[in-house]
N, CA and C of each residue as an Amber inpcrd file, in Angstrom:
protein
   699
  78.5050000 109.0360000  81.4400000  79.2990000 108.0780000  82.1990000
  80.7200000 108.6050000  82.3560000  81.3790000 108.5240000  83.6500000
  82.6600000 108.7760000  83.7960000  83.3020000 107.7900000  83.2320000
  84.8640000 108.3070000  82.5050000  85.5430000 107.9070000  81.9430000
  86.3450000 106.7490000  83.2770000  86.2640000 105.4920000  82.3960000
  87.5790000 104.2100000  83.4260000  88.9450000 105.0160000  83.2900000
  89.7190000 104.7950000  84.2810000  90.9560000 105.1940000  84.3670000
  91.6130000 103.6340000  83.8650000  92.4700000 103.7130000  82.8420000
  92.6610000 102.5650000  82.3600000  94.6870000 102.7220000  82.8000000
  94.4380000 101.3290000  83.2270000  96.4950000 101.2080000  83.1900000
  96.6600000 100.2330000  81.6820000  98.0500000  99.6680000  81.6130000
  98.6760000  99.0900000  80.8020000  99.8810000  98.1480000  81.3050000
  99.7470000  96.7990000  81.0280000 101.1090000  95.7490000  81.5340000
 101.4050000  95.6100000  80.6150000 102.8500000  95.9390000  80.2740000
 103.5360000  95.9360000  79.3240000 105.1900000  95.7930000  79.4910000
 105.4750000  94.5980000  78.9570000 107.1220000  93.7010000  79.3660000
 108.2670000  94.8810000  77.8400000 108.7700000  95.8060000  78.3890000
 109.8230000  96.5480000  77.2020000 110.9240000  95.9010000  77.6460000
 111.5490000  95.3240000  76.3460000 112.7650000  94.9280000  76.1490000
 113.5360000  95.5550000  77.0450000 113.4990000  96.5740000  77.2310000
 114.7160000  97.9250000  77.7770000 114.6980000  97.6600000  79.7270000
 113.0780000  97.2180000  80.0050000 113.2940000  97.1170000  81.4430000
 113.6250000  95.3530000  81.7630000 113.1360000  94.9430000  80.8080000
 113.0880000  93.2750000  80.9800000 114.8490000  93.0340000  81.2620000
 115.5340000  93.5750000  80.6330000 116.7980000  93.6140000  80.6860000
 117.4630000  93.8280000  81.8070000 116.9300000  95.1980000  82.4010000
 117.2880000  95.5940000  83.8490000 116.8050000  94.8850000  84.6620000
 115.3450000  94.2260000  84.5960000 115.0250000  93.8140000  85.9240000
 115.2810000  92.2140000  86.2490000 115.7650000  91.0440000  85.0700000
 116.2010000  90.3510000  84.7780000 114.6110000  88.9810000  85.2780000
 113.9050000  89.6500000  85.0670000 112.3790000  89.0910000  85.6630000
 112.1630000  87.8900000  84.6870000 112.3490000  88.2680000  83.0760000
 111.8850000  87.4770000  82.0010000 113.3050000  86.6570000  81.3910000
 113.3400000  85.8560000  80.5360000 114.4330000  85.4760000  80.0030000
 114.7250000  86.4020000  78.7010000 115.5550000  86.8300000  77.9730000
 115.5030000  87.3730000  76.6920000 115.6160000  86.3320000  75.8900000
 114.7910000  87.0250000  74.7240000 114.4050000  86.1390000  73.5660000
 115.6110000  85.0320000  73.4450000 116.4440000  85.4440000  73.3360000
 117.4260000  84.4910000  72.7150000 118.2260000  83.1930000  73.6560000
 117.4020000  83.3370000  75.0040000 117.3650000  82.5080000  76.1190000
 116.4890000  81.4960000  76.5950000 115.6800000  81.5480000  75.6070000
 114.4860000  80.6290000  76.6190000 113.6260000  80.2270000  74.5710000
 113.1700000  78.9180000  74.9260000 112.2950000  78.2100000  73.9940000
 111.3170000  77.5670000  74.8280000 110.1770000  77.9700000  73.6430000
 108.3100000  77.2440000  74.1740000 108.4480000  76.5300000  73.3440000
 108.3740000  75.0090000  73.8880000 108.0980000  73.7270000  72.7280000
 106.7890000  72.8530000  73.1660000 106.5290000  72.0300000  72.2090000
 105.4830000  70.9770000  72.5000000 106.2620000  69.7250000  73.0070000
 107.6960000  69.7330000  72.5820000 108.0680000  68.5940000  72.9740000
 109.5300000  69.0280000  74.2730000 109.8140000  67.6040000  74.7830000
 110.9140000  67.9000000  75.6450000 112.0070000  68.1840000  74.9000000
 112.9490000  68.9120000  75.2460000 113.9690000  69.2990000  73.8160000
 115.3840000  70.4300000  75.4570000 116.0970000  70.0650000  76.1910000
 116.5130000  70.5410000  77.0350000 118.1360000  70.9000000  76.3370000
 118.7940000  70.2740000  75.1500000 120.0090000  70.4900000  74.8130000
 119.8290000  71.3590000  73.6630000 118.5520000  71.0860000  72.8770000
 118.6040000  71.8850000  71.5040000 117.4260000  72.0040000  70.9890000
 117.0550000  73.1650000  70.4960000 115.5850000  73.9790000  70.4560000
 115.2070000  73.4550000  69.2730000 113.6360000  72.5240000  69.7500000
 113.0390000  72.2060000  68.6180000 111.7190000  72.8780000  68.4420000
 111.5970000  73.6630000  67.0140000 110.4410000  74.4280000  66.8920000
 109.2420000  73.3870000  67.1210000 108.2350000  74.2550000  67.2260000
 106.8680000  73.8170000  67.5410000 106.0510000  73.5990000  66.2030000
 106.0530000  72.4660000  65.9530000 105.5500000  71.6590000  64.0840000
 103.9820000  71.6240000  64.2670000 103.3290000  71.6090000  64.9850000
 101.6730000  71.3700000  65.1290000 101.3750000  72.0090000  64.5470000
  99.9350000  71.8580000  64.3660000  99.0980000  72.8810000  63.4500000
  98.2100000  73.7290000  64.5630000  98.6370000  73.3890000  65.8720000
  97.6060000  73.9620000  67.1990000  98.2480000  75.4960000  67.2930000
  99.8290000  75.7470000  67.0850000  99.9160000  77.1050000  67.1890000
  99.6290000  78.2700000  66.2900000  99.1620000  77.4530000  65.2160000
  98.6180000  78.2760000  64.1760000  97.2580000  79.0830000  64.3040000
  96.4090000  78.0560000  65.0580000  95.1600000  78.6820000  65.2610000
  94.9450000  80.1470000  65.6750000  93.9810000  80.4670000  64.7690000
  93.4690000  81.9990000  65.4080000  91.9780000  81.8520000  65.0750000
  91.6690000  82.1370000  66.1280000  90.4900000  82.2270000  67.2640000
  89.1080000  82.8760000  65.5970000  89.7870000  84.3510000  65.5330000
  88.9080000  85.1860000  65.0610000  88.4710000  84.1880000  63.0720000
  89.2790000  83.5150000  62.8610000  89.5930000  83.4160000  61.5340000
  89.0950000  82.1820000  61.4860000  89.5000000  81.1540000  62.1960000
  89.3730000  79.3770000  62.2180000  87.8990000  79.2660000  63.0170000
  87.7520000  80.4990000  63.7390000  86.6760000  80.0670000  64.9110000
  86.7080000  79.8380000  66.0460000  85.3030000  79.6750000  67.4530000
  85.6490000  79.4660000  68.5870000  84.6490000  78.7900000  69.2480000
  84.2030000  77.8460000  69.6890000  85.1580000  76.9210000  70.0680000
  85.4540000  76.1060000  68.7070000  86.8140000  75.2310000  68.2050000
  87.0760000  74.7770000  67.4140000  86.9990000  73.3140000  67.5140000
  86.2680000  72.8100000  66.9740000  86.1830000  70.6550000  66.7390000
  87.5350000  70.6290000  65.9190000  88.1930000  70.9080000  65.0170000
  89.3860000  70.7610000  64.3390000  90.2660000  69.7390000  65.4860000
  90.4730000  68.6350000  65.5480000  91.7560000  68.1590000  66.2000000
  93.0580000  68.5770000  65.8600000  93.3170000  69.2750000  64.7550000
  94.2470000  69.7710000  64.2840000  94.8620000  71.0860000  65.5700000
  93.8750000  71.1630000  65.7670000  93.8690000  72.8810000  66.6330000
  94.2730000  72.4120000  67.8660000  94.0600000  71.3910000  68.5280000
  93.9970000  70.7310000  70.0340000  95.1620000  71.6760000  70.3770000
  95.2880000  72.2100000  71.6010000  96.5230000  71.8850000  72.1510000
  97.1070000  71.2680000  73.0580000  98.2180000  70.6580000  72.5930000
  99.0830000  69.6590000  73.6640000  98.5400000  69.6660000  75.3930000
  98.7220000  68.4040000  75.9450000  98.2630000  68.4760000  77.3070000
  99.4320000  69.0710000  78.1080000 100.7470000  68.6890000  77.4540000
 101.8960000  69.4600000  78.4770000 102.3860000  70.1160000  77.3190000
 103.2180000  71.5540000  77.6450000 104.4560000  72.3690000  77.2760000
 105.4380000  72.6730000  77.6280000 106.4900000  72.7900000  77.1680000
 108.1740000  73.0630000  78.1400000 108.4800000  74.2810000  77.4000000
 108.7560000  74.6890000  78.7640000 109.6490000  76.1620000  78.1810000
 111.2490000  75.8120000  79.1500000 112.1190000  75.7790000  78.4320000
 113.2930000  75.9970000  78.4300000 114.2190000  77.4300000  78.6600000
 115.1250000  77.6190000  79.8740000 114.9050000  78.6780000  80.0420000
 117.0380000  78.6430000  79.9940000 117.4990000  79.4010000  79.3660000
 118.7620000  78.8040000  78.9550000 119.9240000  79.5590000  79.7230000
 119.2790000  80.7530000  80.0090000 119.9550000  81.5910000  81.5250000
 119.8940000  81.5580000  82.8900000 120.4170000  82.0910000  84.1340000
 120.0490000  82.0950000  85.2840000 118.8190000  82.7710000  85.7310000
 118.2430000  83.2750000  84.6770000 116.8630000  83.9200000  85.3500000
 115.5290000  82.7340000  85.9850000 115.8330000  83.1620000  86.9550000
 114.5530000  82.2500000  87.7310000 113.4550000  82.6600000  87.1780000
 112.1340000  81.7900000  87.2440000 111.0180000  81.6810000  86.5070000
 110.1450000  82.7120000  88.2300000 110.2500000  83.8190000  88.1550000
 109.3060000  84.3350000  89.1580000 108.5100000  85.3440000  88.5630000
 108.2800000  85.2350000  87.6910000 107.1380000  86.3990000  86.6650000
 105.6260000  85.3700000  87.1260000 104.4720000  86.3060000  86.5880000
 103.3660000  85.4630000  86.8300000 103.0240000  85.8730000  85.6270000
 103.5800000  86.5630000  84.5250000 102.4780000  86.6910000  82.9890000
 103.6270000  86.7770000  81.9710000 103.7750000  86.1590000  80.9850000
 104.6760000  86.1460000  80.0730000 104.4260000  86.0910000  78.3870000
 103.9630000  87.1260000  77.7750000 103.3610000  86.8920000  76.3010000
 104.4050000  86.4580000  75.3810000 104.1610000  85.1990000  74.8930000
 104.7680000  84.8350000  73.5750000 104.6190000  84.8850000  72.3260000
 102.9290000  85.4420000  71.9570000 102.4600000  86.1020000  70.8470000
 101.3680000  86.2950000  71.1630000 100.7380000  86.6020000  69.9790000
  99.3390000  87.3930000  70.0210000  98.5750000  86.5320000  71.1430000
  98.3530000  85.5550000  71.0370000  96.9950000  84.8030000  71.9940000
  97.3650000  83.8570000  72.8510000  99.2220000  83.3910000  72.3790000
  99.5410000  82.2640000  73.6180000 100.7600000  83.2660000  74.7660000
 100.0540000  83.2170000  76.4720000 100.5900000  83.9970000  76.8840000
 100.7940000  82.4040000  78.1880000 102.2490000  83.1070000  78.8920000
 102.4170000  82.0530000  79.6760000 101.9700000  82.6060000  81.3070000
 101.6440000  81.7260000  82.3300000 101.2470000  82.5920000  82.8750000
 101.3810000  81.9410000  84.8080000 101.5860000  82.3440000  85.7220000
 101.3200000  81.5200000  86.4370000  99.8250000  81.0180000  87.0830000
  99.8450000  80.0670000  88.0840000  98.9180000  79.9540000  88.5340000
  97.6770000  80.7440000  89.3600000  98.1240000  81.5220000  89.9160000
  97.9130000  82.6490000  90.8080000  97.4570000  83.5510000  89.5040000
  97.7830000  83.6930000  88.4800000  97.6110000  84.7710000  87.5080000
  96.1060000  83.8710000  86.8010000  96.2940000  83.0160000  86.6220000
  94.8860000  81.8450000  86.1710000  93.7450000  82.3440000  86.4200000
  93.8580000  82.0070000  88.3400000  92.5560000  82.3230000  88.9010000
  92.0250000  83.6900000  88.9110000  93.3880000  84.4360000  88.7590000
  92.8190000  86.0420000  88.9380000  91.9040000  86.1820000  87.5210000
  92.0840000  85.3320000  85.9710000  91.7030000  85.6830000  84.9030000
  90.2950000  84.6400000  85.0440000  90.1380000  83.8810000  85.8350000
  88.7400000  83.2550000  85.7690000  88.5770000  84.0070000  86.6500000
  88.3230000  84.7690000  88.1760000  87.7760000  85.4300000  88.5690000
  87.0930000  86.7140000  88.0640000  87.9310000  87.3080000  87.1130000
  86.9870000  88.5680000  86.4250000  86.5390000  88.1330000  85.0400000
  85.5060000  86.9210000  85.2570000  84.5540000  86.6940000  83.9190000
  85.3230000  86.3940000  82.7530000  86.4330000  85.7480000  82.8130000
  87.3210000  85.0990000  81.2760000  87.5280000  83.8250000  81.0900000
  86.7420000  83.3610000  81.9790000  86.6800000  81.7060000  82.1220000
  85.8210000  80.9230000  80.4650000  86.1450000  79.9630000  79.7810000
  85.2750000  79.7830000  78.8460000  85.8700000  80.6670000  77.7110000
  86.6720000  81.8400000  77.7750000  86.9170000  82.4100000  76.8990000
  88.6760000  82.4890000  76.7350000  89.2640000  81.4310000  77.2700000
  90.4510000  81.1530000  76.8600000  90.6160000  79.4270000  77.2580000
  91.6010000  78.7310000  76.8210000  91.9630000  77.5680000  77.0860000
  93.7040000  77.8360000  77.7360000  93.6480000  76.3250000  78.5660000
  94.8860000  76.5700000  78.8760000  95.6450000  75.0580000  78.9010000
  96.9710000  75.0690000  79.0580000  97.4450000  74.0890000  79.3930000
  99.0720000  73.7130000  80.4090000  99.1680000  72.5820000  80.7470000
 100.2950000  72.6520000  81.9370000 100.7930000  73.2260000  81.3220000
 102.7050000  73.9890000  81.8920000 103.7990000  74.2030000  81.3270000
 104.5980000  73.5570000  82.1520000 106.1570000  72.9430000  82.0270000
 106.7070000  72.7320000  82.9650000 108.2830000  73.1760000  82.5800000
 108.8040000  73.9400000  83.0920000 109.8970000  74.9960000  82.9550000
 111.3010000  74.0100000  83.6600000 111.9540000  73.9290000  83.2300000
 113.4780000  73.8530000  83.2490000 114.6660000  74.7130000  82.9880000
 115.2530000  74.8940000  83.8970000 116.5010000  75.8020000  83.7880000
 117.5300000  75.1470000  82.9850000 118.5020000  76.0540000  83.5680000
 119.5680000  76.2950000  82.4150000 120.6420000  74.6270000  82.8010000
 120.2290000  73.9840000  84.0240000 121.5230000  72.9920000  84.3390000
 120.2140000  71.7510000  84.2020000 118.7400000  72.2130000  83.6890000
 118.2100000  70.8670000  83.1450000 117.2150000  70.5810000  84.2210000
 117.2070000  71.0610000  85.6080000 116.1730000  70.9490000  86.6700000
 115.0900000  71.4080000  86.3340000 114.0640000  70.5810000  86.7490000
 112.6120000  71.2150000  86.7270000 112.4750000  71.7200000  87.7780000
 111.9350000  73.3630000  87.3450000 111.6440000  74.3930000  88.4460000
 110.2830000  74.1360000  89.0220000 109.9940000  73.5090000  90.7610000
 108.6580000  73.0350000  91.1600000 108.4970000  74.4280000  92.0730000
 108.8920000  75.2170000  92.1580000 108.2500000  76.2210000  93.2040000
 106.7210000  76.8740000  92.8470000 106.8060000  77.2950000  91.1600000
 105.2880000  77.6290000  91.4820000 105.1520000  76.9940000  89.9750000
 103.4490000  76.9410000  89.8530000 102.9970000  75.9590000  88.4860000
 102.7100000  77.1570000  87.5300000 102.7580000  76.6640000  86.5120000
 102.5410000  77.5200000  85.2740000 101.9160000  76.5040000  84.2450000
 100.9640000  77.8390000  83.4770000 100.3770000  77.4430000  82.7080000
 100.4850000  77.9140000  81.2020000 100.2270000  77.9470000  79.6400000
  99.9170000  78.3850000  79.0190000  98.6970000  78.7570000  78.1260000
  98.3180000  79.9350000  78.3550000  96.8810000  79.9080000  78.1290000
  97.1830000  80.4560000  76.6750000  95.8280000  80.0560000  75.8380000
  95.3790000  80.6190000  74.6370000  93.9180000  81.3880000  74.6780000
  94.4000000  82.9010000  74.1240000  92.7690000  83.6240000  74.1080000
  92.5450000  83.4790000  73.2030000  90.9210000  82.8370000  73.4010000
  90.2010000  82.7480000  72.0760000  89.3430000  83.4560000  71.3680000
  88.6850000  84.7030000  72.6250000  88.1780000  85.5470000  72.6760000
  88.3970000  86.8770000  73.1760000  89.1640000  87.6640000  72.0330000
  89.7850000  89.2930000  72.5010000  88.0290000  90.0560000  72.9220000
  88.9090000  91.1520000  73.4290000  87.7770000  91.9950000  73.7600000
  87.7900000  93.9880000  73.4530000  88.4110000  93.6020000  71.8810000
  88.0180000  94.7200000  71.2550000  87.1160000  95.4150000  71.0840000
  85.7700000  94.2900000  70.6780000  84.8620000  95.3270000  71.1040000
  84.2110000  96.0150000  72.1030000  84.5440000  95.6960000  73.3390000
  84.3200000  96.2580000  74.5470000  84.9980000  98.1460000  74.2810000
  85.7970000  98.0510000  73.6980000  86.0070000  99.7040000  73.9360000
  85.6050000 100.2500000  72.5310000  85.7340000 101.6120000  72.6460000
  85.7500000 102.9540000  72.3110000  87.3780000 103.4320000  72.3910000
  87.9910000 103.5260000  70.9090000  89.1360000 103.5110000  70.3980000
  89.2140000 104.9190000  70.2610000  88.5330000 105.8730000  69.7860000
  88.4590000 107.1120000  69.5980000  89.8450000 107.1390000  68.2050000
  89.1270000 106.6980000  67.5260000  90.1130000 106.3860000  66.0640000
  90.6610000 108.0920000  65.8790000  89.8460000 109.0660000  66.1460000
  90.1890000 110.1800000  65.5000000  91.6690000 110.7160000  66.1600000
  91.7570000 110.3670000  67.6640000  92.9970000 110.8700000  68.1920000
  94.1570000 109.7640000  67.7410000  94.1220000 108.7430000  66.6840000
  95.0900000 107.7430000  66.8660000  96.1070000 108.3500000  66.7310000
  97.7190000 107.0620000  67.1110000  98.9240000 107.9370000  66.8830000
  99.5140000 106.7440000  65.9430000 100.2000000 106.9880000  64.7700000
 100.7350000 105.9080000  64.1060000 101.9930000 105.5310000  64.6740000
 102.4700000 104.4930000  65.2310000 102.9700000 103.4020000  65.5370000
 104.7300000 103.9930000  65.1240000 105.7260000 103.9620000  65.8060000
 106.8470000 104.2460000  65.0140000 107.1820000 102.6790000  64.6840000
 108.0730000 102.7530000  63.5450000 108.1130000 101.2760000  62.8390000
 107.1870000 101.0060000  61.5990000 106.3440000 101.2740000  61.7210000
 105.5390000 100.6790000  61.4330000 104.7560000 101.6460000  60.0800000
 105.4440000 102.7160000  59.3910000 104.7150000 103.2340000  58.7410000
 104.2610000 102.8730000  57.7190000 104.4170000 101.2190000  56.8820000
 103.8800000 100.9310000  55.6780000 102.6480000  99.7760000  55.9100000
 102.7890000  99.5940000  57.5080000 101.4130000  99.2250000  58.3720000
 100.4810000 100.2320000  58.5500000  99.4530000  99.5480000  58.8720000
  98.0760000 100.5110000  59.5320000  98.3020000  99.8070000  60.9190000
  99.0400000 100.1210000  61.8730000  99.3220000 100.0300000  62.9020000
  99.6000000 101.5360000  64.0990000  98.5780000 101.6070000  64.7960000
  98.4570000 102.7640000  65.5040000  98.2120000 102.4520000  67.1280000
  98.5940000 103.8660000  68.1920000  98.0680000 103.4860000  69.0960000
  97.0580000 104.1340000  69.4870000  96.2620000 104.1280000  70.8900000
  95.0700000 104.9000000  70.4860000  94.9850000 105.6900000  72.5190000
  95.8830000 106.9030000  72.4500000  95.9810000 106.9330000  73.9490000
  94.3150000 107.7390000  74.7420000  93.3440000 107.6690000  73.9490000
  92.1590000 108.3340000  74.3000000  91.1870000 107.1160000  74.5550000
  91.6240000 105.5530000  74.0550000  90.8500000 104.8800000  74.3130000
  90.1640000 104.8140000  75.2400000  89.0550000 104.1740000  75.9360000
  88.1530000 103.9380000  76.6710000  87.0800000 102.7840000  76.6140000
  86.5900000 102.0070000  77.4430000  86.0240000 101.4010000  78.0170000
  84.4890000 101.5450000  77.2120000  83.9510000 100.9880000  76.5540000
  82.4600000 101.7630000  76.0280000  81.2360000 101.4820000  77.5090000
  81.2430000 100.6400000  78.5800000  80.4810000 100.3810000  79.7830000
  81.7030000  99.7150000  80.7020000  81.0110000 100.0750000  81.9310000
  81.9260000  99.5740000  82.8130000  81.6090000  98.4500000  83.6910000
  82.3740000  97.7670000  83.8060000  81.7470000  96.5450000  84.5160000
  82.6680000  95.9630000  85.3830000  82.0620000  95.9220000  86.6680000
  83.2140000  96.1990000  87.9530000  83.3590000  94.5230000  87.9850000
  83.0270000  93.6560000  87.5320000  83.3090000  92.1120000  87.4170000
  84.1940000  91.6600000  86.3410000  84.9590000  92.3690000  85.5500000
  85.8300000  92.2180000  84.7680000  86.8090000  93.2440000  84.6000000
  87.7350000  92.8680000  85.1360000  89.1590000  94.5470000  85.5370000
  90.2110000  94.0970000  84.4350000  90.6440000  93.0650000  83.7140000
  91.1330000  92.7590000  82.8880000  91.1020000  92.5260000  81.1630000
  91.5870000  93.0350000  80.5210000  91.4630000  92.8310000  78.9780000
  92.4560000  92.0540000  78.6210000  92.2210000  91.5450000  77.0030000
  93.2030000  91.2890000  76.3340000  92.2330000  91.7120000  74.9520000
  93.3970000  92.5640000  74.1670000  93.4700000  92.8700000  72.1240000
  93.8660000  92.5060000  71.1580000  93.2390000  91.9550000  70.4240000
  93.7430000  91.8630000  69.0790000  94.4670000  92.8090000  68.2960000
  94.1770000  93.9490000  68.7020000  94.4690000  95.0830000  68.2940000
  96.1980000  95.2950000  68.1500000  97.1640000  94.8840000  66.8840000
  98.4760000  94.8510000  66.9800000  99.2670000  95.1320000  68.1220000
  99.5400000  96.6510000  68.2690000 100.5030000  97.7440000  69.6880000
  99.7240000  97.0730000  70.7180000  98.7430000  96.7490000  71.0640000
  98.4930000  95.7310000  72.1230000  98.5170000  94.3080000  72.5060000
  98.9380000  93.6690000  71.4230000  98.7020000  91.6990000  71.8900000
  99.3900000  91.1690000  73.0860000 100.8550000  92.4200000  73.1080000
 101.3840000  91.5990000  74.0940000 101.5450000  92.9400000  75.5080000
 100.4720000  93.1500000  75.8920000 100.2630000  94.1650000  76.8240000
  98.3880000  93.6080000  77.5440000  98.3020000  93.8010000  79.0900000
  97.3290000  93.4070000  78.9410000  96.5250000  94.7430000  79.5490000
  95.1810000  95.0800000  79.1980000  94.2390000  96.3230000  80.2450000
  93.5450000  96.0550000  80.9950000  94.0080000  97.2400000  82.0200000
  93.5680000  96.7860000  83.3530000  92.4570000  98.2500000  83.6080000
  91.7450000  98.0410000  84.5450000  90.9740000  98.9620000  84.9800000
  92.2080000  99.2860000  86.6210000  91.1200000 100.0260000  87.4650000
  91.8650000 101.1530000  88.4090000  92.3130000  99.5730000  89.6130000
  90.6880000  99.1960000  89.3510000  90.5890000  97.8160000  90.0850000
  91.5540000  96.8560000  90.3090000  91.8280000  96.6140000  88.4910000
  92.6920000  95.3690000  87.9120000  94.0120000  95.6750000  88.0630000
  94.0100000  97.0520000  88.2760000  95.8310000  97.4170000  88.4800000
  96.0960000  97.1720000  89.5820000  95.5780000  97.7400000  90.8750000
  95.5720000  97.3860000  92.1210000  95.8600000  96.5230000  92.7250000
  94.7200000  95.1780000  92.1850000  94.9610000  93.7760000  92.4700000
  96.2910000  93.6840000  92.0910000  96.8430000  93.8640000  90.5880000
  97.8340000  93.5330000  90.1890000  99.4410000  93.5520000  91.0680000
  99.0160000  94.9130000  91.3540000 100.3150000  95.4130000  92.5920000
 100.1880000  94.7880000  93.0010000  98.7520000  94.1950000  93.8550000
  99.1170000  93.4510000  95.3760000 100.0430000  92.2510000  95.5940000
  99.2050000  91.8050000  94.1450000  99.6890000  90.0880000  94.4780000
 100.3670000  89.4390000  93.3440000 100.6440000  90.4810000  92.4670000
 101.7160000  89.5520000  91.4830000 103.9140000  90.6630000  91.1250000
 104.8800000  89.5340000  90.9990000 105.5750000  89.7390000  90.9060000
 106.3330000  90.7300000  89.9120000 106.4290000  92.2520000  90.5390000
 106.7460000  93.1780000  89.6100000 106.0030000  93.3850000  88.4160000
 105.0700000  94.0510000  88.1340000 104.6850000  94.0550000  87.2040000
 104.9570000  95.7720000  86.2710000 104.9720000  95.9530000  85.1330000
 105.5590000  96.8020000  84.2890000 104.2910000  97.3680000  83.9820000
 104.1550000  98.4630000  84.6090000 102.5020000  99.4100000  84.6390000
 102.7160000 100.3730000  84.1220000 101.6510000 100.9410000  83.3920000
 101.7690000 102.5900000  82.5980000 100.6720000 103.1360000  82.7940000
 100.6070000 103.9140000  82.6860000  98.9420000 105.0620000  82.2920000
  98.9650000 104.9200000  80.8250000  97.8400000 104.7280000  80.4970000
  97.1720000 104.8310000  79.0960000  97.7310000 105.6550000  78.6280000
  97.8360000 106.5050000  78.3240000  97.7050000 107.8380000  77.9110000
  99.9510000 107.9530000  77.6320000 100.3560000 107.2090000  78.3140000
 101.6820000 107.3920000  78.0220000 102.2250000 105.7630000  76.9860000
 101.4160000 105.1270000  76.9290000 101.6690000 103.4160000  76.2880000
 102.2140000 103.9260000  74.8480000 102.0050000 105.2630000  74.2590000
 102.1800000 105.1790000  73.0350000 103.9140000 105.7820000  72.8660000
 103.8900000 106.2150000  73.9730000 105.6740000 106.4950000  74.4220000
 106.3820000 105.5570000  74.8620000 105.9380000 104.6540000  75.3590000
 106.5030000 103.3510000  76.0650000 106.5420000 102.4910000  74.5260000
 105.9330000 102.4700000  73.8450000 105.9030000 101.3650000  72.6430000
 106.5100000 102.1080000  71.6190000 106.8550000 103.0380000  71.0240000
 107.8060000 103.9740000  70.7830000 109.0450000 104.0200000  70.8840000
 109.3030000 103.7650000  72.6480000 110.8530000 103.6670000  73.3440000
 111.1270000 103.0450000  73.6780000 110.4430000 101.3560000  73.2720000
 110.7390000 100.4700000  74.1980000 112.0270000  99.8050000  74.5840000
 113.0790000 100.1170000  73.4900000 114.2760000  99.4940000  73.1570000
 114.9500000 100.2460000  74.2340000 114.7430000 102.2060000  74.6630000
 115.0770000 102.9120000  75.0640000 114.9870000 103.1880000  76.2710000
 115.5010000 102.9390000  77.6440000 115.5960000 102.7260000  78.7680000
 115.2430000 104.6670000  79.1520000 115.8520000 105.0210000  78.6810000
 116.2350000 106.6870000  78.9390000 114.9810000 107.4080000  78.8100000
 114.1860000 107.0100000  77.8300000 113.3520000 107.6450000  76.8240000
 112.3050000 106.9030000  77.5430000 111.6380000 106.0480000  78.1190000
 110.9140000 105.8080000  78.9750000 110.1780000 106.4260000  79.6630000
 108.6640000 106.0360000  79.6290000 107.5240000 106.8800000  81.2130000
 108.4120000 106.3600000  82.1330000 108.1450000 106.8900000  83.3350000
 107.8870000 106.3510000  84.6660000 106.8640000 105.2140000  85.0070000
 106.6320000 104.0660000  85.3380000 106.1080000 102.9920000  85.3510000
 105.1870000 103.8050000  86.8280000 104.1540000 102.8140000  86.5470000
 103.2790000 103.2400000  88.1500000 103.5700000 102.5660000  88.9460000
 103.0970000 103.1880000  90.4560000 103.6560000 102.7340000  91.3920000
 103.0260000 102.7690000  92.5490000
C-alpha cells in the first residue's frame, strides 16, 4: 500500500501572535457560566471526563455537559477562526467546521455543545455559531507510529513524550480525511489526509498547515517565529 501523505493543523503560539486569528491565553476564558467582568473557573465534574478512563458513552450525570458555554474573549480579536483547541478533547469549533467533522465518519464519536462568544465591550458576537465539541473517541489506533524513528519531545525529557515524523495511516479510507490523538505532541493539532488538507484550504479561515515530517520542528519551535517550517500553502 502507498504511503497517505499526511498534513498537520497546528495553532504555535509564535504565529497565533502574528496572525492575531486566536485570542492569547491570557485573553479569552471558556466557562460554564456567564461571567463577562471576571473569570470564573469551570467547577463541574463534566470537564474532567476522559473518554479513555471513565468510558464512552457515559450514563454518569456527573459527566453531562452543559447545554450552553461562553467564551469570553477580552481583546479585539474577532472570533473568525473555525477550530480552536482548549485541551486534550474539548476543542472549540465553528459551525462549518461541525459538519465538515460529521461528514468524514466522526459523528457519534464526539459530543458537542452551543458556545456563545462575547467580546471585549460585552456584545454577543452573532456572525457565525460556534460550538464546543468533546472527543470521546481518539483515533490512535488507526495509525502506524513507527515507534523506532521516534524523536523525544524538547521539554519534555523526564516525560515519555515523543514525536513520531514517519507516522502513517495503517489503511486508508477516503471517507474519513480527518483525525484527532490522544497521543500528548498531538491533542492540540488535528490530521489530515491530502484530501482533508485541501478541503481545509478551501473553506476554512487560515489555517496553520505543516507536512508531517516537519511537526516535530514546529513543536520544538513553537515559541520561535524564526526557527519555524514554512506552513503549506
Amino acid at each position: 500500500m502507498d504511503k497517505q501523505e499526511l498534513y498537520i493543523w497546528f495553532y504555535t503560539p509564535a504565529r497565533i501572535e502574528e496572525f492575531k486569528l486566536l485570542p492569547l491565553y491570557e485573553d479569552y476564558w471558556l466557562s460554564d457560566k456567564y461571567c463577562p467582568k471576571k473569570q470564573v473557573s469551570i467547577l463541574g465534574d463534566w470537564v474532567m471526563y476522559y473518554p479513555p478512563k471513565d468510558g464512552f458513552p457515559t450514563y454518569d450525570t456527573r459527566f453531562k455537559m452543559p447545554e450552553i458555554l461562553y467564551l469570553h474573549i477580552k481583546s479585539k480579536v474577532q472570533p473568525s477562526f473555525d477550530w480552536f483547541p482548549q485541551n486534550y478533547n474539548l476543542k472549540i469549533v465553528s459551525e462549518s467546521f461541525l459538519n465538515f467533522m460529521i461528514s468524514n465518519q466522526l459523528y457519534g464519536r464526539f459530543e458537542a455543545t452551543e458556545l456563545k462568544v462575547f467580546g471585549k465591550d460585552g456584545k454577543e458576537f452573532i456572525d457565525k455559531k460556534f460550538f464546543v465539541i468533546r472527543i470521546c473517541e481518539f483515533d490512535d489506533n488507526k495509525f502506524d507510529f513507527h515507534i523506532e524513528n521516534k524523536k523525544r519531545a524538547i521539554g519534555c525529557n523526564k516525560y515519555n513524550y515523543f514525536l513520531y515524523p514517519d507516522m502513517q495511516l495503517k489503511n486508508c479510507n477516503d471517507k474519513q480525511n480527518i483525525f484527532f490523538l490522544d497521543e500528548f505532541c498531538y491533542q492540540d493539532s488535528i490530521i489530515l489526509t491530502t484530501d482533508g488538507k485541501d478541503y481545509v484550504m478551501q473553506n476554512f479561515n487560515r489555517p496553520e498547515l505543516y507536512n508531517l515530517e516537519d511537526y516535530r520542528f514546529v513543536w520544538n519551535n513553537q515559541y520561535n517565529i524564526e526557527q519555524l517550517p514554512d506552513m503549506v500553502k
